[in-house]
VOGU-3710 file (C-alpha; in Angstrom, 3 decimals, decimal comma):
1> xxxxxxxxxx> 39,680/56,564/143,710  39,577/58,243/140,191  37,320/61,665/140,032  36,728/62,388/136,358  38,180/65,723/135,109  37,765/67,799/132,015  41,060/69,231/130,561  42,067/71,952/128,350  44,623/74,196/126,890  44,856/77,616/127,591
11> xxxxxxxxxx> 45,995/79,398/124,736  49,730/80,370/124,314  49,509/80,044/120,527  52,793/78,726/119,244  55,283/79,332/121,728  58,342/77,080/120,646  60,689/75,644/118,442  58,652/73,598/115,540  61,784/71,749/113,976  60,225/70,728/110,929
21> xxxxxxxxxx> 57,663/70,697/108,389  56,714/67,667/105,730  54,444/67,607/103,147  52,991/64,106/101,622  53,711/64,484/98,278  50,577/62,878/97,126  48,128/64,030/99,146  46,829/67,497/98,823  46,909/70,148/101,982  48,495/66,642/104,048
31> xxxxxxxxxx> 50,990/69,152/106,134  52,811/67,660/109,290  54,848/69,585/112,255  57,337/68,138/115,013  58,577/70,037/118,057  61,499/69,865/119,911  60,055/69,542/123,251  55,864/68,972/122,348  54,466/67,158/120,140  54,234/65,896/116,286
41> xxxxxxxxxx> 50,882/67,535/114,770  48,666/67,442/111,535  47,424/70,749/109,818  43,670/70,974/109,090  43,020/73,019/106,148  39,495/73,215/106,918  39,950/74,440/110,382  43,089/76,283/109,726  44,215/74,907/112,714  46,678/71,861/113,957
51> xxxxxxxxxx> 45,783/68,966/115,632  47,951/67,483/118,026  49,607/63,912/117,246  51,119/60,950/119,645  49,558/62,430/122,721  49,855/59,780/124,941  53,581/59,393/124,163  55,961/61,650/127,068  58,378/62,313/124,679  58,865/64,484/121,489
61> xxxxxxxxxx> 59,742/63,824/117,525  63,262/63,907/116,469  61,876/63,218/112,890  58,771/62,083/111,096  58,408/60,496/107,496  55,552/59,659/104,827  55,553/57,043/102,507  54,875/58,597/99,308  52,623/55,041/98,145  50,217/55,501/101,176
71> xxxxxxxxxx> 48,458/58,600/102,323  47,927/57,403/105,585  51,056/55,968/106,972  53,056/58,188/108,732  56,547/57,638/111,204  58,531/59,574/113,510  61,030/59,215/115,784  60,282/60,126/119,347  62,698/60,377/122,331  64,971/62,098/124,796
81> xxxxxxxxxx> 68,418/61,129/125,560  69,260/58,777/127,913  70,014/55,481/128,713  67,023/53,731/126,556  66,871/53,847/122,721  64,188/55,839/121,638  61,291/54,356/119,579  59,763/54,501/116,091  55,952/55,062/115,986  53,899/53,539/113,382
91> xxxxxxxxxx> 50,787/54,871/112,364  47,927/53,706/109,880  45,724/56,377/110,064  47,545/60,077/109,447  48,958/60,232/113,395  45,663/59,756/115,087  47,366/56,449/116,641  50,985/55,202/116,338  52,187/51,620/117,099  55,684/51,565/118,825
101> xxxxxxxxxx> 58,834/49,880/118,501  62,312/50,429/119,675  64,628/52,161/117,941  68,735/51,012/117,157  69,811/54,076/118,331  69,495/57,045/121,327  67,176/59,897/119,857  66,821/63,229/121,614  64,222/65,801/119,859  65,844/68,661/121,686
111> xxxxxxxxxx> 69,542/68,792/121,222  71,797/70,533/119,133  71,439/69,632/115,390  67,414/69,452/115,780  66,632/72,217/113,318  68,457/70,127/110,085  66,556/67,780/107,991  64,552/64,481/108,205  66,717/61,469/109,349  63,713/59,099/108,756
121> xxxxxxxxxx> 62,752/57,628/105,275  60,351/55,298/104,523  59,224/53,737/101,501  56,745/50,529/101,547  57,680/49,209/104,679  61,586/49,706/103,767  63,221/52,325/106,381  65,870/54,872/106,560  67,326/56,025/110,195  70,289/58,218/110,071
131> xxxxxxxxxx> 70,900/58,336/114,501  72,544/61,710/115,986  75,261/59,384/117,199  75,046/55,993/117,417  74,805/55,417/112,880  72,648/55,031/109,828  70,160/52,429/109,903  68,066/50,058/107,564  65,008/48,268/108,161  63,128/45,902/105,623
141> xxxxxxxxxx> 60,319/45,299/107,694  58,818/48,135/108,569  60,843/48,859/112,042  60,636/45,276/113,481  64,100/44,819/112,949  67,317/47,090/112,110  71,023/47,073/110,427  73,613/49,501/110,411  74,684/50,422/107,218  78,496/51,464/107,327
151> xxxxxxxxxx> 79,144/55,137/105,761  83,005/55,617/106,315  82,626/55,180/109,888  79,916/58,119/110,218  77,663/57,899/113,238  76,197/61,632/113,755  73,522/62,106/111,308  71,638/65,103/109,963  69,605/64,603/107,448  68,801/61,414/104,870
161> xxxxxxxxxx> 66,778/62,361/101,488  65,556/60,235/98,395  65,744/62,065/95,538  62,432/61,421/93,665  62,388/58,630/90,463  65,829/57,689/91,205  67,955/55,324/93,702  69,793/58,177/94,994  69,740/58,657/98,594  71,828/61,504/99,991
171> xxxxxxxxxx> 72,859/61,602/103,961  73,901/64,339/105,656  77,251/64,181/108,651  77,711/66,722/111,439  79,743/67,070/114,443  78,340/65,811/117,784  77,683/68,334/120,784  81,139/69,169/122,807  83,327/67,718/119,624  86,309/69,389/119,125
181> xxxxxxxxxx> 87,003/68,993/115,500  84,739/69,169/112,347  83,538/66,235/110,295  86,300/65,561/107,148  83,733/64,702/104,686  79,731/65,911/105,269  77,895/65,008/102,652  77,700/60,864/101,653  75,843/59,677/98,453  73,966/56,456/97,776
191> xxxxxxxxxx> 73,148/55,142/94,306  71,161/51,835/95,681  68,758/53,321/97,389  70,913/53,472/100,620  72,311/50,259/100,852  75,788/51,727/100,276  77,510/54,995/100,314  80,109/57,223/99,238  81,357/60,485/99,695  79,948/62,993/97,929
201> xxxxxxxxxx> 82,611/65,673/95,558  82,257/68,981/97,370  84,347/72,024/96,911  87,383/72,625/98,310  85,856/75,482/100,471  83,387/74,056/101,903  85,517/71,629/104,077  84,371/70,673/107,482  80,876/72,150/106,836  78,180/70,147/107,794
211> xxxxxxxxxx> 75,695/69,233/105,367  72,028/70,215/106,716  69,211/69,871/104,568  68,502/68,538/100,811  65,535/69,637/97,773  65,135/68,538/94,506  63,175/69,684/91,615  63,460/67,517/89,318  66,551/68,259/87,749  68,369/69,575/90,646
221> xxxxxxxxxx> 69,125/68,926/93,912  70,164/71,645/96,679  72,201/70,914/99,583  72,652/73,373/102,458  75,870/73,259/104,604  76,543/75,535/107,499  79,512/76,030/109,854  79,401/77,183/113,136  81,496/78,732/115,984  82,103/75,452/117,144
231> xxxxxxxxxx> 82,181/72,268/115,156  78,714/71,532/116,422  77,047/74,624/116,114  75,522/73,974/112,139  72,209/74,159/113,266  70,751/77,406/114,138  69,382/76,057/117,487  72,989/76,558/118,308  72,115/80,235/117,733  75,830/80,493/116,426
241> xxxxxxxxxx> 75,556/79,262/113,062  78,091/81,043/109,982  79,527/80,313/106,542  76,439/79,137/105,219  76,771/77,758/101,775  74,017/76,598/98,900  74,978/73,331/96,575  73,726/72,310/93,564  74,061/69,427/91,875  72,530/67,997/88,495
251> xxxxxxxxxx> 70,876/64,765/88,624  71,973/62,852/85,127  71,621/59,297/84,346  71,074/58,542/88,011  73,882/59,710/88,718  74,744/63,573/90,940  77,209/65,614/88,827  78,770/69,110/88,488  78,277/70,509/92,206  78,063/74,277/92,094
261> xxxxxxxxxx> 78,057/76,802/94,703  74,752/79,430/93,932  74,728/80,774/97,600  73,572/84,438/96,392  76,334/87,254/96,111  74,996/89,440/98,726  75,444/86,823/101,268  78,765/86,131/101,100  81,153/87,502/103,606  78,236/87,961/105,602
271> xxxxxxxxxx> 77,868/85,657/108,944  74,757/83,476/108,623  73,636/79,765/107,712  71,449/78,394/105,040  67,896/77,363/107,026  65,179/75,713/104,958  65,302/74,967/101,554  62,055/73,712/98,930  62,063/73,183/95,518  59,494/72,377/92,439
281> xxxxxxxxxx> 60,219/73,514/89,091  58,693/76,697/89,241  61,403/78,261/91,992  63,607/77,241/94,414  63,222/79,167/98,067  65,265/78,764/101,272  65,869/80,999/104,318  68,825/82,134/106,054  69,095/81,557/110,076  71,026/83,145/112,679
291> xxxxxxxxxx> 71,736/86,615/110,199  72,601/89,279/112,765  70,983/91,514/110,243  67,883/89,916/110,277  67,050/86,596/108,296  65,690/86,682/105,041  63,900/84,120/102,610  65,345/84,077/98,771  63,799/82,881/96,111  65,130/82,073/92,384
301> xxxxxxxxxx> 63,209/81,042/89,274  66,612/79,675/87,680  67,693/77,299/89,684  69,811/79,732/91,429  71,507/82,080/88,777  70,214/84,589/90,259  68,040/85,404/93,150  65,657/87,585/95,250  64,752/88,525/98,285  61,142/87,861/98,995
311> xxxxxxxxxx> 60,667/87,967/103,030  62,937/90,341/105,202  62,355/89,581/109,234  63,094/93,348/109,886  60,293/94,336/107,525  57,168/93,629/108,573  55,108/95,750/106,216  54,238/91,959/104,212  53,221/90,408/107,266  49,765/89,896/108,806
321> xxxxxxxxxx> 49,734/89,042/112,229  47,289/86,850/113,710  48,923/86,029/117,123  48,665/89,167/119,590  52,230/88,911/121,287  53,444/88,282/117,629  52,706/91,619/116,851  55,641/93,572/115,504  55,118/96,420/117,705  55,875/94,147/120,539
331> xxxxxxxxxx> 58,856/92,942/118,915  61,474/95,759/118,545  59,299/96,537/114,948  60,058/93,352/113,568  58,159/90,200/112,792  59,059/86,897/115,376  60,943/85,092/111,930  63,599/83,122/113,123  65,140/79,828/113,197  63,575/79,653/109,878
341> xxxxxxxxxx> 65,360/75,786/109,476  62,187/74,338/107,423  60,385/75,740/104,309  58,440/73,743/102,305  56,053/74,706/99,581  52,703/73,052/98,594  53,206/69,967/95,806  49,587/70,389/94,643  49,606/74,729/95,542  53,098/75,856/94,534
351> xxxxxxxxxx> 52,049/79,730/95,116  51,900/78,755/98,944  54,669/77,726/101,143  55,348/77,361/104,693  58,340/77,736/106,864  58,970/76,937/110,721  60,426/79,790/113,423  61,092/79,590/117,387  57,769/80,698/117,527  55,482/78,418/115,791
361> xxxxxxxxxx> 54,521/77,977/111,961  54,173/80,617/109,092  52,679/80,642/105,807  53,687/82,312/102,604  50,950/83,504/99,955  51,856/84,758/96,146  55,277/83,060/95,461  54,199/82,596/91,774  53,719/86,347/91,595  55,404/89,747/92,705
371> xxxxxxxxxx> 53,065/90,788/95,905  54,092/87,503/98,327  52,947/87,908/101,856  53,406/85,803/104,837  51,159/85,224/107,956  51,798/83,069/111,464  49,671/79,799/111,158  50,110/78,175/114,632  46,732/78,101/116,140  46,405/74,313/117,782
381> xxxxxxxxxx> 50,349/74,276/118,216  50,692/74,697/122,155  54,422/73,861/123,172  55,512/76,254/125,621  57,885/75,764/128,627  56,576/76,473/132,016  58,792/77,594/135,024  55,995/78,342/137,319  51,926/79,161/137,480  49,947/80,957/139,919
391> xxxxxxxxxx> 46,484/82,217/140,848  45,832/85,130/142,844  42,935/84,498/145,074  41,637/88,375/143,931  42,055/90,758/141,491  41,307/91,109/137,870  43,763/88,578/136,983  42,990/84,781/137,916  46,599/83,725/136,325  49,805/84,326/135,985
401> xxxxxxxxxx> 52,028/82,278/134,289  55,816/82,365/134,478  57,433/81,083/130,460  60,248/79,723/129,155  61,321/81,772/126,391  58,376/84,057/125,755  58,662/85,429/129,664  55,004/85,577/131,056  51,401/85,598/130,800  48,702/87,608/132,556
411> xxxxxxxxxx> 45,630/86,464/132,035  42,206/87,871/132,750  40,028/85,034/130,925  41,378/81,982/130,370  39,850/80,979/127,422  41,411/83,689/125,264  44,944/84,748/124,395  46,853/87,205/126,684  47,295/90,101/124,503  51,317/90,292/124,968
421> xxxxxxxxxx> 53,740/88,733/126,945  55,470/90,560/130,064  56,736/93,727/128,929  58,647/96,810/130,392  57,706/100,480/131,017  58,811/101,005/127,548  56,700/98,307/126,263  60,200/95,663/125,202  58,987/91,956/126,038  61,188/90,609/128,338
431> xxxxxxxxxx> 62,129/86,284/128,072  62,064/83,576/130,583  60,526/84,580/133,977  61,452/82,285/136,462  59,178/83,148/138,995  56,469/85,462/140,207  55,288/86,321/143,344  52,404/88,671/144,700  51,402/90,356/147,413  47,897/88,936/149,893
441> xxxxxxxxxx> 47,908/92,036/151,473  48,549/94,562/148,540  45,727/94,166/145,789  47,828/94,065/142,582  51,067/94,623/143,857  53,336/91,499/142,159  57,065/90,750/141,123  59,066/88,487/138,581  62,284/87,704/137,447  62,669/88,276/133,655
451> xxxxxxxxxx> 65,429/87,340/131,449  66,520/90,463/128,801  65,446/89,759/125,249  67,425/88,889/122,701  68,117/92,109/120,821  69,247/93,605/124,668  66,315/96,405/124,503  64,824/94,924/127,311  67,301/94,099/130,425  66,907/91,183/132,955
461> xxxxxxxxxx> 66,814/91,608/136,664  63,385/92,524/139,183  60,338/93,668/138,083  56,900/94,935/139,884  53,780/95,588/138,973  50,907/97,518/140,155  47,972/95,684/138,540  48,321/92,377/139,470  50,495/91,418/136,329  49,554/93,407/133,714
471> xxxxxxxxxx> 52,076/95,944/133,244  55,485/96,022/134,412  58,143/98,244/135,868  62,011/97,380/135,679  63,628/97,703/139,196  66,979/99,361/139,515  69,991/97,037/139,782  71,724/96,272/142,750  75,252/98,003/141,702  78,066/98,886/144,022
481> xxxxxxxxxx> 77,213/96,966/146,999  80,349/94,934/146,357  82,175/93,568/143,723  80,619/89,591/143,031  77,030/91,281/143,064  77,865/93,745/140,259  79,340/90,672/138,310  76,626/89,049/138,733  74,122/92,003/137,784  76,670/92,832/134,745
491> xxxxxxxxxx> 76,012/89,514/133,356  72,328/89,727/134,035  71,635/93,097/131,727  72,901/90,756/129,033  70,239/88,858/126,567  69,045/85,514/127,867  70,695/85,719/130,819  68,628/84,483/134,004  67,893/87,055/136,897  67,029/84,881/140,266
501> xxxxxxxxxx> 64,517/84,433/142,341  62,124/86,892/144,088  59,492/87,287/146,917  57,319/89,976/148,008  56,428/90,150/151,688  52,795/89,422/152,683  52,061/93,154/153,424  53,913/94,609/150,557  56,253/96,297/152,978  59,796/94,280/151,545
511> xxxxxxxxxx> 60,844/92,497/148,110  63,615/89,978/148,632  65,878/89,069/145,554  68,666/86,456/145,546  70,669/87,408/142,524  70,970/84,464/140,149  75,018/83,231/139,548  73,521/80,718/136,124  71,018/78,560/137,819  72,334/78,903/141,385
521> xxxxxxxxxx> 70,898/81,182/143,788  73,497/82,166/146,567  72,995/83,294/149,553  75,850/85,878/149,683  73,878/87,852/146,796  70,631/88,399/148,862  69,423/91,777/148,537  66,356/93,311/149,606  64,368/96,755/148,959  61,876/98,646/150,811
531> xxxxxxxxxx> 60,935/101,055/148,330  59,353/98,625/145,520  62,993/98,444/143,987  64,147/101,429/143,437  66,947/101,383/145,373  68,929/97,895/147,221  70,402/96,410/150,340  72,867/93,798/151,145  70,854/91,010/153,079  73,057/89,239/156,170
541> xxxxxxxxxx> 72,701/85,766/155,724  73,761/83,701/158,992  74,542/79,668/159,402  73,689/77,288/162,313  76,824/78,848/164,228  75,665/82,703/163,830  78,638/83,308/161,008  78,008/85,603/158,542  77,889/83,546/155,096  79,945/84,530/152,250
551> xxxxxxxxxx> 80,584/81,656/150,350  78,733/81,369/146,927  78,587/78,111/147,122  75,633/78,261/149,653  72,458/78,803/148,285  69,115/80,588/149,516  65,561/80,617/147,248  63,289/83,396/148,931  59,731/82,798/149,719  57,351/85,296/151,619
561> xxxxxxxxxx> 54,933/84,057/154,177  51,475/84,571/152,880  49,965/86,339/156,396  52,682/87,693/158,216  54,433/90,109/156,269  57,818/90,299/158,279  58,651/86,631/157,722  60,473/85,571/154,722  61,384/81,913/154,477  65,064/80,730/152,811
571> xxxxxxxxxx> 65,402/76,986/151,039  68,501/76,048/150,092  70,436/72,922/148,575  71,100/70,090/151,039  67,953/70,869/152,597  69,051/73,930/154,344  66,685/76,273/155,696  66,635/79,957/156,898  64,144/82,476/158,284  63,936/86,419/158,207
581> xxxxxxxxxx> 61,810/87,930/160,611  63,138/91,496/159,977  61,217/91,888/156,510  64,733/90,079/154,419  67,028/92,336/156,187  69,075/89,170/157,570  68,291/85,268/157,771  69,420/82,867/159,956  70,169/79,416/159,434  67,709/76,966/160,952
591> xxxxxxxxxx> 68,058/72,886/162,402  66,462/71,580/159,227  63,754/68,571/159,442  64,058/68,172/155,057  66,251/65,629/153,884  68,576/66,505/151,380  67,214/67,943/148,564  68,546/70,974/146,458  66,346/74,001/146,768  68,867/76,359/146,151
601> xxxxxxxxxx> 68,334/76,607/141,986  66,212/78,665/140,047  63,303/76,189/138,386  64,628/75,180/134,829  67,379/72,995/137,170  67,013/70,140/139,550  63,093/70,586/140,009  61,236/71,693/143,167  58,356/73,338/144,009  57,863/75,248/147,105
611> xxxxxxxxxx> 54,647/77,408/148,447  53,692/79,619/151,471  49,881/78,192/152,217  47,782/80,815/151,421  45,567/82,592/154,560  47,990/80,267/157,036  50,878/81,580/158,763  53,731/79,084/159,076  52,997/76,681/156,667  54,975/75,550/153,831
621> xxxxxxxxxx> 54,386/72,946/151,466  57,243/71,443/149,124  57,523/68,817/145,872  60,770/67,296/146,437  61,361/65,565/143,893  62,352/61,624/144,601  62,061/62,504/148,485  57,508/63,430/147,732  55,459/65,781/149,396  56,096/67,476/152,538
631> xxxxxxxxxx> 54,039/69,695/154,431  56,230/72,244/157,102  55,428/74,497/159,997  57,284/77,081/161,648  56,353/78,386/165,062  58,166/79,262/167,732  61,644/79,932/166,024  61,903/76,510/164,603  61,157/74,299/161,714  58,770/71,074/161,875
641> xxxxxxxxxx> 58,267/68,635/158,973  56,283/65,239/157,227  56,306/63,627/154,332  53,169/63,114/153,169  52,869/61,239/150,341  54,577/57,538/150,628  58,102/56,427/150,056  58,855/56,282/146,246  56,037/58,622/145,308  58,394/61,257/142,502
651> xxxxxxxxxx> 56,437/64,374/143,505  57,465/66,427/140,828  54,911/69,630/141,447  52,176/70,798/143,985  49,993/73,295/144,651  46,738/74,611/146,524  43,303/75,503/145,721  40,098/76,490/146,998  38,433/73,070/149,283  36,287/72,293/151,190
661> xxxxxxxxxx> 35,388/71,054/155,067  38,016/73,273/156,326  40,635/71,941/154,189  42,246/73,078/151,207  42,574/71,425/148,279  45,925/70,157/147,211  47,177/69,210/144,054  50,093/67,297/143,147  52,040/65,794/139,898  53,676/62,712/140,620
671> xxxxxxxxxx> 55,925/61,502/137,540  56,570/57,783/136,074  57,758/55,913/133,244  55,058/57,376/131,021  54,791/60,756/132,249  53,121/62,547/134,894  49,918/61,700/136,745  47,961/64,385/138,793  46,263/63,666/142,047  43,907/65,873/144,510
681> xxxxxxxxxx> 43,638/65,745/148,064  40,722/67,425/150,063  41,566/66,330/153,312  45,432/67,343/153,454  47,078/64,319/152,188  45,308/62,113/154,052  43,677/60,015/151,166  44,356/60,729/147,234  42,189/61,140/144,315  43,465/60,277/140,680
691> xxxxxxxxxx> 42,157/63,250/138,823  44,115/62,811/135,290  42,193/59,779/134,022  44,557/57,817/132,777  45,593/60,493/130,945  49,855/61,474/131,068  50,842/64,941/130,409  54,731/64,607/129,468  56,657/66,555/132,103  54,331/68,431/134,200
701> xxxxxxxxxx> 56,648/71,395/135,966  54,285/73,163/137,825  50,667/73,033/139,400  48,556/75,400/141,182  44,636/75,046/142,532  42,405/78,125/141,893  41,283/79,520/145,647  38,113/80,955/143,682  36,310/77,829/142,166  36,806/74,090/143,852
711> xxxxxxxxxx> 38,036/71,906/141,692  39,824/74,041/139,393  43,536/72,991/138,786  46,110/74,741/136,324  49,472/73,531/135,192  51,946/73,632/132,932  54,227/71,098/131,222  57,529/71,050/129,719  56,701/71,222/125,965  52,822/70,700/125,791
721> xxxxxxxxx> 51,305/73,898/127,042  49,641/74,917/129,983  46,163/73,761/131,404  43,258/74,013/133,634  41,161/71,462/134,657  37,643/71,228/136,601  35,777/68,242/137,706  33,222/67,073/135,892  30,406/66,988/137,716
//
């Protein structure tokens, strides 16, 4: 039985890594985006907005390309790596629908390398694929059928370009994740319009750089190269790019001659790589990425004789800020410019430009003048990652959302932006919260586990706030209880680094943290505090035989019963399961009824989802992955457990909602080939309602119901934002 729902964002403007921006060239204001892990989208000038592109396609855009003859036709290249090829869709109409076909090669949108140029090129029907790693490709027929063109034995691809009015197609060579060597030769030229190649003369310094994006204007083309710590770090996704380097070469009688190096004199020696790069012939701009003095963007009006700087990331006093948690004064003082690997400046409006970040899109204003400007345009562009979501049955917040990246949202009114992100007593946003948890029996009393940003002005471990998720305080650290938990909590004050997992006991009395070793959560580094984290003790953790475990190996994820506030549940991998009845203070291995699932991770690894039932004591529900839905008791010292849902059912999320006859509502996200489906229960699993309409979601991580309004279900995906949902009655 289907039940028709109504679904919608809720806005996290931005919120990841947009790859790549292309212009048509002969359409004016026709502007396209990809993501890494979201979606390819189309900028509406009217609207000022983006409109989301190839929605009913799981996966994300490696690349997308324009045929410069039609103004409708658009490609791209979706996938994620694995075992299929990925495919090439085909549109007519400017991305609002895409015909597929299968790709020659594996394509992966979100691995190292993403942030370099377009490997698709099309031309009336005639296609260009330079692969990541399986070759370079040619197709006369509009992707029906493919051959690999042979370049020197080259199979990891960055970029391809045409350089306009010529045959000259240029494709760019990197080094594949894990390699341990640097390509010889980077650069490879064609002068048939890429039916054959050859190596392109670069200078003698600028061996085993890999070539990473390509502009011409007119009389020049510019070719970035970038080395990193590793052979495969020349894309600043790797975060680790250096040596960046700035080629030109002069296009003359079809031919590329006299390569010169014009990376600006105040760069060298310094450690950073060359980003985006546009030309027309009234300037030449491209960005720097991964400058640990901030990135800049340069711009020259002589081809690169000399240059400025026009946009400094640590200045902010020529930016206007439209997004909220953008704000500089959320951001150490500095503007959210970064990752800058894309710039591109208006064919038909050369005093505009805009470039991509980590965060979203950004515009530039007055290039053709001294006062230039720059403002985030991302509004549309929803491609956050979500560990986990939640809604408190009370209080003035009806959602909390835990966020990959950006850390997490609070929000009072979910039709409008959260004003920042999850911030510190100081007011430094923290990153990727892995979970939250609140307390039933505390109004506003709540927890999460943040990562530290970036910059290391905010630190990772617990913290708790008194207003149901709208401020934060950072706990203390669990130092010199012995000498594997301080490792652990040394690595954890360092940026990015992920804290653990945390619960809150139902009457506020005890917070319970398993201190996170990566992604594992072990259940020698239990700790637990009775004075809201201010100071820590060493949980006891005990197996099936009453030993004392100290083996890291063994894992424990906390969760607090949601009535009786001195139970604290344990899940680990393996299906192992433990109990506290002493508020945390020691757990003891229980006969488990699970099968064999791993629990013991923190959320961005080896997906479950587990939940406390809300006003019931002892019951547990879990998404298990490839084993379904379960529903657990405990009562009486022991465990009890069913599936629910039937054998081969991937139950990849769940959660619970205000219902009705007694029972609560219960949602669930079930993936397949094409994505993940969502289904609603009312009478506890008994019979199943298709609530997503046909509609697929990509990877849905995490689901909740709303125990204030039936019918309302939130969740979030893996790339496409979060949403809520509500019957349409």
């Amino acid at each position: 039985m289907n039940v028709k729902y109504n679904y919608k964002n809720i806005p996290i403007i931005g919120g990841g890594f947009v790859t790549g921006l292309l212009y048509h060239p002969a359409v004016n204001g026709l502007l396209y985006a990809r993501t890494d892990v979201g979606m390819a989208y189309r900028f509406d000038n009217d609207l000022q907005s983006w409109t989301a592109l190839g929605e009913e396609l799981p996966m994300s855009p490696l690349s997308v390309a324009v045929d410069r003859s039609d103004g409708d036709r658009l490609y791209a290249a979706f996938g994620r790596w694995g075992a299929r090829n990925g495919v090439l869709g085909v549109s007519n109409d400017r991305g609002e629908s895409f015909v597929y076909r299968e790709l020659p090669a594996k394509v992966n949108a979100n691995c190292p390398g993403r942030g370099t140029g377009e490997r698709l090129l099309a031309e009336k029907g005639r296609l260009l694929f330079g692969s990541e790693a399986d070759g370079l490709f040619l197709s006369e027929d509009d992707g029906v059928s493919w051959r690999e063109i042979y370049v020197n034995g080259e199979k990891r691809f960055t970029f391809v370009f045409a350089v306009k009015g010529t045959d000259i197609v240029l494709a760019g060579c990197g080094a594949g994740f894990g390699a341990a060597e640097a390509v010889e030769k980077s650069l490879y030229v064609s002068y048939d319009k890429g039916c054959s190649f050859e190596a392109a003369e670069l200078p003698v310094d600028c061996a085993g750089l890999a070539a990473a994006r390509a502009a011409f204007d007119g009389k020049y083309v510019y070719v970035a190269l970038n080395r990193g710590e590793k052979p495969w770090q020349y894309s600043c996704d790797s975060g680790a790019v250096r040596d960046g380097r700035l080629l030109r070469f002069e296009v003359k009688e079809g031919r590329l001659v006299g390569c010169r190096d014009i990376t600006p004199e105040e760069l060298k020696g310094l450690k950073f790589g060359v980003g985006g790069i546009s030309a027309n012939e009234k300037y030449t701009l491209f960005s720097t990425v991964c400058d640990r003095h901030g990135d800049r963007m340069f711009r020259t009006a002589d081809c690169g004789e000399s240059w400025e700087t026009v946009i400094c990331s640590r200045d902010p006093s020529n930016y206007r800020c439209n997004c909220s948690y953008m704000k500089p004064e959320y951001n150490d003082g500095t503007t959210v410019m970064h990752w800058a690997s894309s710039v591109e400046s208006d064919p038909f409006d050369p005093d505009t430009a805009f470039f991509n970040t980590g965060t979203g899109v950004f515009r530039i204003k007055g290039l053709l003048g001294d006062k230039v400007y720059f403002d985030d345009v991302s509004e549309g562009i929803e491609e956050t990652v979500h560990m986990n979501v939640y809604s408190p049955p009370s209080g003035r917040v009806v959602l909390l959302d835990a966020v990959g990246d950006l850390g997490g949202f609070a929000f009072e009114d979910i039709g409008k932006p959260c004003e920042n992100t999850f911030a510190d007593e100081n007011g430094k946003r923290f990153i990727t919260v892995m979970n939250i948890d609140w307390c039933d029996g505390k109004d506003g009393l709540a927890v999460c586990t943040p990562r530290g940003n970036w910059r290391g002005t905010s630190k990772g471990g617990v913290a708790v706030s008194e207003d149901g998720g709208l401020s934060w305080r950072r706990c203390s650290m669990p130092y010199g209880i012995n000498e594997e938990i301080d490792g652990l909590c040394q690595r954890i004050e360092k940026p990015n680094v992920n804290s653990g997992w945390v619960a809150v006991a139902a009457d506020g009395g005890t917070t319970v943290w398993t201190v996170c070793d990566r992604f594992m959560l072990p259940a020698a580094a239990v700790v637990y505090s009775d004075d809201g984290g201010r100071s820590w003790e060493k949980a006891r953790v005990f197996d099936l035989n009453g030993a004392e475990i100290t083996d890291f190996e063994v894992t424990l994820k906390a969760m607090a019963d949601r009535v009786n506030g001195d139970v604290i549940y344990g899940f680990g991998n393996k299906g192992d399961v433990f109990v506290s009845t002493d508020k945390g203070r020691s757990f003891w291995q229980k006969r488990s009824p699970l099968p064999e699932a791993d629990m013991g991770f923190c959320d961005g690894r080896n997906r479950t989802e587990i939940r406390c039932q809300y006003g019931r004591e002892g019951v547990i529900w879990l998404a298990l992955g490839e084993y379904g839905l379960w529903k657990m008791k405990y009562d009486n010292g022991e465990f009890e457990a069913c599936r629910v849902t039937d054998e081969g059912l991937v139950v990849t999320a769940q959660g619970m909602g205000k219902g009705v006859s007694g029972y609560d509502a219960l949602y669930i996200a079930v993936n397949g080939e094409k994505g993940s489906r969502l289904l609603r229960s009312v009478d506890e699993g008994e019979s199943w309602q298709e609530i997503s309409k046909g509609q697929y979601f990509g990877n849905v991580r995490t689901v909740c119901g709303d125990y204030r309004k039936f019918g309302r279900v939130y969740f979030g995906t893996g790339g496409r934002g979060l949403f809520a949902g509500d019957e349409d009655r």
